[in-house]
C-alpha positions in Angstrom: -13.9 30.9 30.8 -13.2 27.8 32.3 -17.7 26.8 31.4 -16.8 27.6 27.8 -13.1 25.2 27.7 -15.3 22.6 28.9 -18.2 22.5 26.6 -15.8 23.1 23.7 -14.1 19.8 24.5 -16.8 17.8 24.9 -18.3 19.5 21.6 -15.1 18.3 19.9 -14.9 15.0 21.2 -18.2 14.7 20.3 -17.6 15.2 16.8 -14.6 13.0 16.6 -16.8 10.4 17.8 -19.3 10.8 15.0 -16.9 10.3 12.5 -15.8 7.6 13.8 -18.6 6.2 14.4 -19.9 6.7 10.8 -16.7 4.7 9.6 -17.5 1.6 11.5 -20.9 1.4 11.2 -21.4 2.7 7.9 -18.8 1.5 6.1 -20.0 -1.2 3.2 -19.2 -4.8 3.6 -20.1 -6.5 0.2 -18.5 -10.1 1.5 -21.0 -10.1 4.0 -24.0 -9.2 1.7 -25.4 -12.8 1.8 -24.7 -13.4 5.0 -26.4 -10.8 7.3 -30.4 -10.2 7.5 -32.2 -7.6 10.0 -33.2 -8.6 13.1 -36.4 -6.6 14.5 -36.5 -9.2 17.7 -34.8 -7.9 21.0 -32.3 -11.2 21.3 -31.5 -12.7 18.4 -28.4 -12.0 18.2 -27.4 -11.9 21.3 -28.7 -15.6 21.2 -26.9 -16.1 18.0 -23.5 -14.9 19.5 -23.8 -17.2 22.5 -24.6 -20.5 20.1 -23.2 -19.9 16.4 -19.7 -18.0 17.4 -17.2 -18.5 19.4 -16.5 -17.1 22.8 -13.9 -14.4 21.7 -15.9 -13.4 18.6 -19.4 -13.3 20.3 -18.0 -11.4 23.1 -16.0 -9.2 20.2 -19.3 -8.1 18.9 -21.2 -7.7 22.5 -18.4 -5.3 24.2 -18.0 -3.8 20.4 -21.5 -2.5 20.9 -21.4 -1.6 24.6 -18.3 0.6 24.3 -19.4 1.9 20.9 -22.3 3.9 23.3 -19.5 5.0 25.6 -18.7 8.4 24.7 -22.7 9.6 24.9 -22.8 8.1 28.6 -19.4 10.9 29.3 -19.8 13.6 26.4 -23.8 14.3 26.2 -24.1 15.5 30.6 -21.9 18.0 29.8 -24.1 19.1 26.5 -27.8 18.1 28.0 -29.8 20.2 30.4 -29.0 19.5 34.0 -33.0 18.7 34.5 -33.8 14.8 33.6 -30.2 14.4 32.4 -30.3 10.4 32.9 -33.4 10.5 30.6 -31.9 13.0 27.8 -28.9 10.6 27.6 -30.4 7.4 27.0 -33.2 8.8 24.4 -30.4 10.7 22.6 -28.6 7.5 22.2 -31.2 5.6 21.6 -32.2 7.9 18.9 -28.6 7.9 17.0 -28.2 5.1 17.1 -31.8 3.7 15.6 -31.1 6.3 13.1 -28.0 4.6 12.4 -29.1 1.4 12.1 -31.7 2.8 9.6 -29.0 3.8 7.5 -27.8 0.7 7.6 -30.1 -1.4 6.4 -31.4 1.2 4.0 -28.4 2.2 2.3 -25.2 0.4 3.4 -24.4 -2.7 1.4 -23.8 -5.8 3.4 -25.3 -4.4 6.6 -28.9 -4.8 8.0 -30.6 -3.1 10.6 -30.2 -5.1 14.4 -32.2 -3.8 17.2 -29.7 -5.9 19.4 -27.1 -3.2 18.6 -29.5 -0.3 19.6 -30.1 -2.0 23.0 -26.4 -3.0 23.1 -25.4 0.5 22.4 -28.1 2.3 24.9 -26.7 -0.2 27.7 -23.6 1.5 26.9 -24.1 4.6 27.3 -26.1 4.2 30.7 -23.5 2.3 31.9 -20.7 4.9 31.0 -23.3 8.0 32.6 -23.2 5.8 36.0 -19.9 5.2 36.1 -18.1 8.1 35.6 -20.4 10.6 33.3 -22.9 11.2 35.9 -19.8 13.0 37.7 -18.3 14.9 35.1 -21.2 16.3 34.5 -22.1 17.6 37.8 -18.8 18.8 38.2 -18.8 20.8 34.6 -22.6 22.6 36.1 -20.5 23.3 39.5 -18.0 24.9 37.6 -20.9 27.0 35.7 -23.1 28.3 38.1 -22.5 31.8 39.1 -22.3 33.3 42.1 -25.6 34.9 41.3 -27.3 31.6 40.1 -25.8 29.8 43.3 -27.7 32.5 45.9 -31.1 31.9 43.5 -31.2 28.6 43.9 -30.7 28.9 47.5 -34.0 29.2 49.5 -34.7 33.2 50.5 -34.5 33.7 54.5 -38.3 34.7 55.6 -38.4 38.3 55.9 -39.9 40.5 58.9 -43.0 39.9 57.2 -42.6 36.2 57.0 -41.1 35.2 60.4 -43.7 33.8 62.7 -44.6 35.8 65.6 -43.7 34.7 68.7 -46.1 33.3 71.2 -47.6 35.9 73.8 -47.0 34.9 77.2 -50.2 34.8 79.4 -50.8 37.5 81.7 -49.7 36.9 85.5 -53.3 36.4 87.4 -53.6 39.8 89.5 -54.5 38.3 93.3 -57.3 38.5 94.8 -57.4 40.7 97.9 -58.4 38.7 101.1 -61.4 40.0 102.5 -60.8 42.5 105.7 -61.4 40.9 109.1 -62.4 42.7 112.1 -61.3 41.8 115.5 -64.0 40.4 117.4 -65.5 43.1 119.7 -65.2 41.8 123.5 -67.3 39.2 124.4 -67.6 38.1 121.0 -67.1 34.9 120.2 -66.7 33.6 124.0 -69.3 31.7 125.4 -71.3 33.6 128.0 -69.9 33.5 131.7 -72.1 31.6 134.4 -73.9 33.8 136.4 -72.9 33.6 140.1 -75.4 31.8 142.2 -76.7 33.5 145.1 -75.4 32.0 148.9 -78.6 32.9 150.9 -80.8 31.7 148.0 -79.4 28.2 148.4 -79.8 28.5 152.1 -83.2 29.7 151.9 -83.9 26.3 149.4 -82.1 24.3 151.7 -84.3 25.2 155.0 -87.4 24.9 153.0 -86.6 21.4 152.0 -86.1 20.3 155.4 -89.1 21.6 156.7 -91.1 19.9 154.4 -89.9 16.8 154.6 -92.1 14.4 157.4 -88.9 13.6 159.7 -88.3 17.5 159.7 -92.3 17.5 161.0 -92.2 14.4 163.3 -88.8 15.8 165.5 -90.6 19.6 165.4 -94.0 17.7 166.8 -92.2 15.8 169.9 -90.1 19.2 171.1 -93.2 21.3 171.1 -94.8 17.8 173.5 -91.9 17.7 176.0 -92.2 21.5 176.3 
């Protein structure tokens, strides 16, 4: 209800416009038949109004133009497609308005065609969309979407199907048993004992030693003499 108020509005005022705009620009001037010619030269006359009139009228004829594009910089983002909606509104005005100034010079006495006013009118209507159209017109699609069109044009949550799986965790490392050790059978891993030395061997050394040795024999020689 309130998507269809809105776009009947702005489809009236839009028509309002049209008329109006066909009585200003349309409207024959025969006292100015000899005076005007057509200018196919972006800035001829915006040169002329800065050097042959006089502030007030050049800047009469200027903001005449600009604000004459208004209305398609507030009414046409409620009409256009949301999708390249900057781009619909210039081209649109720039292509009523050539058309206009076609009809002009074709047709309308004491008018010419002036591509100064097409630029001056397109500059209009850009500078009205920035401004304040560029809003109204997101707001009036705000107002429009359904609930339905609100959840399509939100992204879809990834499904079972979709979701990534989650990474495996590696495997705890099983130990490794520690190989059995048996207890070292006695006398294993001792060093070996000394083996006791015999007493009467190292007395029987001893006395051999001494009885071999030549003071031994020389003291045995002089007992047996004195005996």
């Amino acid at each position: 209800m309130v998507r269809a108020l809105i776009l009947m509005v702005a489809f009236v005022a839009m028509v309002v416009f049209s008329i109006f705009l066909a009585q200003v620009t349309l409207t024959p001037s025969p006292a100015s038949a000899d005076l005007i010619h057509a200018n196919l030269t972006p800035g001829n006359s915006l040169r002329s109004y800065a050097e042959d009139y006089t502030f007030l009228a050049g800047l009469k004829q200027a903001g005449g133009n600009l604000l004459l594009g208004f209305p398609f910089g507030l009414l046409l983002p409620v009409l256009v497609a949301r999708r390249m909606r900057l781009l619909r509104v210039v081209g649109l005005t720039a292509v009523v308005m050539v058309l206009v100034e076609l009809a002009q010079g074709s047709v309308v006495e004491g008018r010419a065609f002036d591509i100064d006013d097409v630029i001056l009118n397109t500059s209009g209507a850009l500078l009205a969309y920035l401004l304040l159209g560029r809003r109204i017109g997101r707001r009036y699609h705000r107002l429009a979407d359904t609930p339905e069109d609100r959840a399509a044009a939100r992204p879809a949550p990834a499904g079972p199907e979709q979701a990534k799986p989650a990474p495996a965790k590696p495997a705890p490392a099983k130990p490794v048993p520690a190989p059995d050790k048996k207890p070292p059978a006695a006398g294993e891993g001792r060093p070996p004992a000394a083996a006791p030395q015999d007493d009467r061997s190292e007395d029987r050394s001893d006395h051999a030693r001494r009885r071999t040795s030549p003071l031994h024999g020389k003291l045995t020689g002089e007992l047996t003499n004195s005996h």
